[in-house]
Each structure stands twice: as structure tokens, then as C-alpha cells.
C-alpha positions as CSV (number, residue, x, y, z in Angstrom):
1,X,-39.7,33.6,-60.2
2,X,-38.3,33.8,-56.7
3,X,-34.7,33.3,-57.1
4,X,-34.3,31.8,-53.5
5,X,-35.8,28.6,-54.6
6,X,-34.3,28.3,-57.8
7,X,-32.5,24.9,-57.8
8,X,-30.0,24.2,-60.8
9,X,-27.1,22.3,-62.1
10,X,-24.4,23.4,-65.0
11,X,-25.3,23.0,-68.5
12,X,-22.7,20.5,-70.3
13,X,-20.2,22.5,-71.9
14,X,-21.4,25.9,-72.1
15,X,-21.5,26.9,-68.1
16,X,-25.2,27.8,-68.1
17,X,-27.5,27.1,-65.4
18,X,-30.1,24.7,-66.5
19,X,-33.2,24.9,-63.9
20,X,-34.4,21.5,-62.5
21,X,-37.1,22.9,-60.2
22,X,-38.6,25.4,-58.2
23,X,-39.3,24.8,-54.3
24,X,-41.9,21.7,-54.6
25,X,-39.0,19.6,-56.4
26,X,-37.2,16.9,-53.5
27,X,-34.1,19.0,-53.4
28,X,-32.4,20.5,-50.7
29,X,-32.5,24.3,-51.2
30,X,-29.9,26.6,-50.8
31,X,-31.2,28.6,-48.6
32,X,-32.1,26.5,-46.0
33,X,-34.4,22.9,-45.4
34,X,-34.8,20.1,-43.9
35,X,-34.0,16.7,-44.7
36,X,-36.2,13.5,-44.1
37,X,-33.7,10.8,-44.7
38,X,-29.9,9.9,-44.7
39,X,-27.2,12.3,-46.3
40,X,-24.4,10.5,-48.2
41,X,-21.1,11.7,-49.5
42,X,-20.4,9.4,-52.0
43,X,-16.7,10.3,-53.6
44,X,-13.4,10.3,-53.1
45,X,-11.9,12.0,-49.6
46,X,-14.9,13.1,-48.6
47,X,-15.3,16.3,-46.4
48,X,-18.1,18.5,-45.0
49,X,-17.3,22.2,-44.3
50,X,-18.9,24.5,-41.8
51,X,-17.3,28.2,-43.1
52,X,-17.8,31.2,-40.6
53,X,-18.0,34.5,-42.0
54,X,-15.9,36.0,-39.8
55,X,-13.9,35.4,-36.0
56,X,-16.2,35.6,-32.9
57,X,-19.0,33.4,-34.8
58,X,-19.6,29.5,-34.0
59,X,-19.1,26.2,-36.5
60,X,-21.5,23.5,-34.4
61,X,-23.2,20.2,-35.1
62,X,-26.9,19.9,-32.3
63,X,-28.2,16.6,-31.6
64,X,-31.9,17.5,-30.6
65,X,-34.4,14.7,-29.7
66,X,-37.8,16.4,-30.8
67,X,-38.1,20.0,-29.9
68,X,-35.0,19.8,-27.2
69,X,-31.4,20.2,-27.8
70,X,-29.1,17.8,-25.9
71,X,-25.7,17.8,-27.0
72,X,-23.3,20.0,-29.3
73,X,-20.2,19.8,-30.8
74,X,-18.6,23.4,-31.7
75,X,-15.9,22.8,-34.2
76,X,-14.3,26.3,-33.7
77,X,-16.5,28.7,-30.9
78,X,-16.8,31.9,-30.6
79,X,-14.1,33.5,-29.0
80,X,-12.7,35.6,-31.1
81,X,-9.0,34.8,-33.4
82,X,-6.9,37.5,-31.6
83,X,-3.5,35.6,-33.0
84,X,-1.4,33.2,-31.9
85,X,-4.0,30.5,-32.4
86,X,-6.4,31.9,-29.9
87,X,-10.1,31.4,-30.2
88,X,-11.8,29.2,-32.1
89,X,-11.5,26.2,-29.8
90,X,-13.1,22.6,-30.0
91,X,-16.2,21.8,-27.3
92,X,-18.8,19.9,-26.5
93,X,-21.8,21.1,-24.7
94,X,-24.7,19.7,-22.9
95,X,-28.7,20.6,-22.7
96,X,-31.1,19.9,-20.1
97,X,-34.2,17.9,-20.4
98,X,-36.1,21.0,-21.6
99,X,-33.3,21.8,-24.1
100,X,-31.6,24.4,-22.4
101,X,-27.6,24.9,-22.4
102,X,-25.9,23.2,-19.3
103,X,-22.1,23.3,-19.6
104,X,-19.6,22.1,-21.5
105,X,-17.6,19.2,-20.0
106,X,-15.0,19.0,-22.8
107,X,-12.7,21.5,-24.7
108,X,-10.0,21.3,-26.1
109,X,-7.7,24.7,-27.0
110,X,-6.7,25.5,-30.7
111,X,-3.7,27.5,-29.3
112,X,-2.3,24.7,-27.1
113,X,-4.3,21.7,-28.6
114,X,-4.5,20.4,-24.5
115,X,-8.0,19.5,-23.2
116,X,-9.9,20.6,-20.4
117,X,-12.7,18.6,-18.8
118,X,-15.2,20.1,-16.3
119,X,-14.6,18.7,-12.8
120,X,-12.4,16.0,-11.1
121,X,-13.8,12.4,-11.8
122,X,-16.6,11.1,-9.2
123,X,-16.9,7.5,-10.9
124,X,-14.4,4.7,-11.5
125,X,-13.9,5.3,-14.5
126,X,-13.8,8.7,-14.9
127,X,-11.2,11.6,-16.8
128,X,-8.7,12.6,-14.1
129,X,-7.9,15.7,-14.4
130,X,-4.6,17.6,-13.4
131,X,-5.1,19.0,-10.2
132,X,-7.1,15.6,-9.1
133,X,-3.9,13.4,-10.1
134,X,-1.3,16.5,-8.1
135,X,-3.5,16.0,-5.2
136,X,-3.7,12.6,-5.1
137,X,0.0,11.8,-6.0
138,X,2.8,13.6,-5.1
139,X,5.0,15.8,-7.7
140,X,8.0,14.0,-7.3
141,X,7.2,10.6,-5.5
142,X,10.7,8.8,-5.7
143,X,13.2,11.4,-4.8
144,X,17.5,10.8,-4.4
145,X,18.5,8.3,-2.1
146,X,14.9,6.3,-2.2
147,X,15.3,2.9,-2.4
148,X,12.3,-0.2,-3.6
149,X,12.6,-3.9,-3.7
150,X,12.4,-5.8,-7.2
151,X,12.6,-8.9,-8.8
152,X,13.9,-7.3,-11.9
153,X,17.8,-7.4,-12.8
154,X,17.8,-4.6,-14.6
155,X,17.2,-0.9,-13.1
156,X,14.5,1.1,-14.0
157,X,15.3,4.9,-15.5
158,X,16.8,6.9,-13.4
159,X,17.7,3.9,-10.8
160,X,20.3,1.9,-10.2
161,X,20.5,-1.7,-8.8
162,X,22.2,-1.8,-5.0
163,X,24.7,-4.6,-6.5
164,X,27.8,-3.9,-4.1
165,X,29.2,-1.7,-7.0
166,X,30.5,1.9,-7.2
167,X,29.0,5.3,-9.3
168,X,30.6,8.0,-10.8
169,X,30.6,10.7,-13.6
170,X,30.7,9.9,-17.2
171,X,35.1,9.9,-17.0
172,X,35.3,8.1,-13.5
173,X,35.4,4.3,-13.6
174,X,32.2,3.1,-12.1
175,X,31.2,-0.2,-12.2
176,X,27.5,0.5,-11.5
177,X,27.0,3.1,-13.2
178,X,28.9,6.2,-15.1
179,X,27.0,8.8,-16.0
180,X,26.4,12.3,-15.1
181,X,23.1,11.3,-13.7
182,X,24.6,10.1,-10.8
183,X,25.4,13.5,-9.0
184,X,22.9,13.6,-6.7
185,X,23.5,10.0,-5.9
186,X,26.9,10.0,-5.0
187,X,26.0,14.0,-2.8
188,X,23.8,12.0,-0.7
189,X,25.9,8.7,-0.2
190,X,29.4,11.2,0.2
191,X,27.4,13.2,3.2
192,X,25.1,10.5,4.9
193,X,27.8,7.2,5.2
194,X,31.2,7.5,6.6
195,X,33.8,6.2,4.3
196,X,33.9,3.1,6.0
197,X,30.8,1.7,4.6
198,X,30.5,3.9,1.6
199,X,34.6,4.5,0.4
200,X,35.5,7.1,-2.2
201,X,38.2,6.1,-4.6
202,X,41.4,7.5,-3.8
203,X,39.9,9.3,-0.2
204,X,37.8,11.5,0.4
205,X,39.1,14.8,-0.3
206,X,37.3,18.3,1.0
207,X,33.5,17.7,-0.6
208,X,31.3,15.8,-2.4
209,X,31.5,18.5,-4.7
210,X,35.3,18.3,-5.3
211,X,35.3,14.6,-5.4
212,X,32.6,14.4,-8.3
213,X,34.9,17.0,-10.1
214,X,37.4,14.8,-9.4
215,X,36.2,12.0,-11.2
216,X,36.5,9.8,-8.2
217,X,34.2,7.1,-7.7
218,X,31.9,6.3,-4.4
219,X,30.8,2.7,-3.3
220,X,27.4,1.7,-3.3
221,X,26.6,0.7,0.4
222,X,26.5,-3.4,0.6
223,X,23.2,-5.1,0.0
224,X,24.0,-8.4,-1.6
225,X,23.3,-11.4,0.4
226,X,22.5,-9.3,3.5
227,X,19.3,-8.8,5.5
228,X,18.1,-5.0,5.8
229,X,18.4,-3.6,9.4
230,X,17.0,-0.4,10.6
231,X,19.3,2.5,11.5
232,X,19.3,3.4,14.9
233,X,19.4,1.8,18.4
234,X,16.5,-0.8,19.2
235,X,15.1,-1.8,22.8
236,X,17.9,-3.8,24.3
237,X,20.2,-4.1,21.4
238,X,23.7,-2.2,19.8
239,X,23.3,1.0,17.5
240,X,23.3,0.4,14.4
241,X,25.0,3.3,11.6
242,X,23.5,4.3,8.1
243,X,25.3,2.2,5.8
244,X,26.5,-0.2,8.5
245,X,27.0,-3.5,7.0
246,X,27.5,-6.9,10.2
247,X,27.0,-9.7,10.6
248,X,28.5,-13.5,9.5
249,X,26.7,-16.5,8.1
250,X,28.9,-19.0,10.0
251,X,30.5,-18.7,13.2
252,X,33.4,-21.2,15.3
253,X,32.9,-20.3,18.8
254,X,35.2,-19.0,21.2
255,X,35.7,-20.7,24.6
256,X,34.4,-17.4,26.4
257,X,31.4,-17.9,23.8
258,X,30.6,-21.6,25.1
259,X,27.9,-22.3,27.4
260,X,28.9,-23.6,30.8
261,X,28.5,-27.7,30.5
262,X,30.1,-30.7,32.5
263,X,32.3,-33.7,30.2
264,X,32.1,-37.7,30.9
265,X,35.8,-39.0,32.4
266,X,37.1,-42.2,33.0
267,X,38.2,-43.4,36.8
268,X,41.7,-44.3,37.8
269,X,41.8,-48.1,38.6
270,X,44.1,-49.4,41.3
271,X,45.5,-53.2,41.2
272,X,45.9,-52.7,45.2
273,X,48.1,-51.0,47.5
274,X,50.7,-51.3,50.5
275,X,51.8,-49.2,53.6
276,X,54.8,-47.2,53.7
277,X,56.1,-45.7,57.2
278,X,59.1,-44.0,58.6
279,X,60.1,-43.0,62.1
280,X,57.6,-40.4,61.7
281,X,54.5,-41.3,59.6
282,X,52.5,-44.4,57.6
283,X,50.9,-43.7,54.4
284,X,49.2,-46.1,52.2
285,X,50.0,-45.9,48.1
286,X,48.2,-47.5,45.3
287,X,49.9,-50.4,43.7
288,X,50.0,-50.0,39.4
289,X,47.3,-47.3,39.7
290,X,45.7,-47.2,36.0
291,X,45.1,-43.5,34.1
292,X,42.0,-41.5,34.4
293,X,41.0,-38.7,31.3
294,X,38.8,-36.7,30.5
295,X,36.3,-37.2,27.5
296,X,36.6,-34.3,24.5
297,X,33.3,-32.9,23.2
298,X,32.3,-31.2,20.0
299,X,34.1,-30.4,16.8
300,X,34.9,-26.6,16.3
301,X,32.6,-26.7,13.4
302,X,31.7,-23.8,12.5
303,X,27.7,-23.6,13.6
304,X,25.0,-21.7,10.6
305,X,23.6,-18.8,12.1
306,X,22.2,-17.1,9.0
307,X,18.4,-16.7,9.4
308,X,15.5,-17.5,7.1
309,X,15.8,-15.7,4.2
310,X,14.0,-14.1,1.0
311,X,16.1,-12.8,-2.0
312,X,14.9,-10.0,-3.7
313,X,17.1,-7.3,-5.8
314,X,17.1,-3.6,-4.6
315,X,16.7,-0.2,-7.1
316,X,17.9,2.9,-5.3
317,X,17.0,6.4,-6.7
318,X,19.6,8.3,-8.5
């Protein structure tokens, strides 16, 4: 009897192995065979083991159409278990028409448990991988002082709305915002703005530095209900400083400001006249002469000069 093919089950209650067949019967042997129809686990939690003998051996499942190998998925490969949870790492490989091993496009690392994928994507829809998305966007995109436009009224992490308001540290009294997180923040505002346009509680002592230890507080610079200018001197017009805040909605000219302009008057009328002479001279004056003015014009209402407008809320990085 060849022992390889010896197919058997447990006896009922006395442990010994009852033969059912020898290598004609429809049973899967144990050493090795080939199934012609769907395997079922049928029972509670059920599992399917591949068990290596030893480290540097492979665990995979092929898919082969026909002859030809086209995919497999090694559940542990063979690089060896040096420790640490090295080796022994998930992949899946792909086979050329004629079955023969291509390259694996996917693996994931037992030690680390972060995947790898073979190449940057080429196709919409395709697995970006690290160095793609570094190239393609930079490291740190936003950086301190940054500023974006926003129709939300809260800030997003790590921003804080522009709302005319002031920033701190955690023990300062900031109206915007108290928090440590602000550091940079209120650096970049304490060295780039003069005090006008960006006042630290108290004055400005010798540095940023010693401010922010000092608990003080600097202003945001204004943005609420003001159009954004460009720093800087255009073609033709006055300089313009960071932080700089002008301008008026309303304005009651000046005389100086008023455009050259002539005004209606009314005539003097004359109800007639007589000579008057002495030894020397004859003159003629005007009999009841009437009163002449002159017509006033405007109102010293104060003209709108604000300009068409959109309202939007501005996030600046911290």
C-alpha cells in the first residue's frame, strides 16, 4: 500500500484512522492534486493557511490562464526575517503573455506596513506616489504671513481671520487669537509693519522676541471694509507702505478741492438818476438803486467716493 495515497478520517472514539480510499477515490490527496471544481469552507471563522517552513521561503496565491501565469499575490516573500519585522513582506506580481515574471507594481512592508507602488501615475486615475505629489506640490505651500480670500467665517487650522483684531501668546489678551501658535505671526507683522499700522500693546519695546515674552499683544493690520492695494509706488501715483491702511468712503470738499465754475447773480435796478456838480466837477448818481447778489450753489454734502465693491473675508497664515 503506498502510504502517500492513503486518504483517511478518525475513527469515532478510539482515534484510529479508518481508510476511505486509495488514490482513484474523489479526494484531494495530501500530497499534492488538483481540483476540478469550487473549494468551500463551510464553518465558523473560516481561514486558509499557507505555513513556510522556514524564513527566506515564499507564501503565494498564481492566477494562471491555461499554461501562463499572470498575476501573484505573495503573502509573506522571500526575504529573509532578520528581526525587527523585516522580510516577509506583502506583493503582487505580474506575468507576461507567455507567463513569465514582469514586476511587481505593489508591496507593501511588514516592518513599516507603508506601501510602495512601482512608478509615478501616467493615467487619471492613477496611485500617486510620494516623490510625484513633492514634485508636483510644494513641501510647505502656505507658509507665515500668507494670506487667501474666503467666504468662510471661521479660520481654517493654523489661520486666522484678518478681522481688525490683535494676536498674542496663550497669557496676552488677544482678541483674535491667543495661542502659542501665533509666534511666527506676530515675528513677521512686529518686523515688516511700522507700529503705526500694526501697534504693539504697551510699545514696542527692543524685539519681537522680547515683546512676545512679554505677553504684549500686536494688531492685525486692517482689512475690514477696505479694498486691497498693492505695496509699492504705481505709474503716476503716491507710495503706498506694507500695512498701510487710506482712504475714506465719504468726502465734504474743500474750497481748494472745488473745480473752477461761474454762479447766476441778480442785477442792481435803478428807479432813475440826477446830476450833481460843484465848482469843480458833475457826476450823475442813481436814484433808489435796488441790491444786486449773488446766487449760492451746492450743499456741502458730503459726496460717496467708495468704489464698486465685493465682500469676501480674509485667512492669513499663522
Amino acid at each position: 500500500m503506498d502510504s502517500g495515497n492513503i486518504l483517511g478520517r478518525a475513527s469515532a472514539g478510539n482515534g484510529a484512522v479508518e481508510q476511505i480510499a486509495n488514490a482513484s477515490a474523489p479526494f484531494v490527496q495530501k500530497i499534492g492534486d488538483t481540483m476540478t471544481g469550487v473549494l468551500t469552507l463551510n464553518y465558523s471563522n473560516p481561514a486558509f493557511q499557507l505555513k513556510k517552513t522556514a524564513s527566506g521561503q515564499t507564501n503565494v496565491i498564481y492566477g494562471i490562464n491555461g499554461a501562463n501565469t499572470r498575476w501573484h499575490i505573495q503573502i509573506g516573500d522571500s526575504a529573509a526575517e532578520s528581526g525587527s519585522n523585516v522580510g516577509s513582506d506583502f506583493g503582487v506580481g505580474r506575468y507576461n503573455d507567455a507567463g513569465t515574471f514582469i514586476d511587481q507594481p505593489f508591496v507593501i512592508a511588514r516592518s513599516s506596513g507603508l506601501a510602495t507602488v512601482l512608478a509615478n501615475p501616467t493615467a487619471a486615475l492613477g496611485i500617486a506616489t510620494k516623490q510625484y505629489v513633492d514634485a508636483a506640490i510644494p513641501s510647505a505651500p502656505w507658509t507665515t504671513g500668507d494670506a487667501k480670500l474666503t467666504l468662510k467665517t471661521t479660520a481654517d487650522v493654523g489661520w486666522v481671520l484678518m478681522n481688525d483684531g490683535t494676536i498674542g501668546d496663550a497669557s496676552s489678551s488677544a482678541t483674535s487669537r491667543a495661542n502659542a501658535d501665533c509666534q511666527a505671526l506676530f515675528t513677521l507683522l512686529w518686523t515688516n509693519i511700522t507700529d503705526t499700522y500694526a501697534p504693539v500693546s504697551g510699545g514696542r519695546g527692543a524685539s519681537a522676541a522680547a515683546d512676545w515674552g512679554a505677553h504684549k499683544t500686536i494688531a492685525l493690520t486692517r482689512q475690514c471694509g477696505r479694498a486691497l492695494v498693492i505695496q509699492g509706488t504705481g505709474s503716476g501715483l503716491t507710495f503706498r507702505g506694507l500695512g498701510q491702511y487710506v482712504g475714506e468712503e465719504s468726502h465734504v470738499q474743500a474750497a481748494g478741492e472745488i473745480a473752477a465754475h461761474s454762479h447766476g447773480h441778480n442785477a442792481a435796478v435803478y428807479s432813475g438818476s440826477q446830476i450833481n456838480s460843484d465848482s469843480v466837477d458833475s457826476w450823475i448818481v442813481a436814484v433808489n438803486p435796488g441790491s444786486a447778489t449773488i446766487n449760492n450753489a451746492g450743499s456741502s454734502t458730503a459726496a460717496n467716493v467708495m468704489q464698486p465693491s465685493a465682500v469676501w473675508n480674509i485667512m492669513i497664515k499663522l
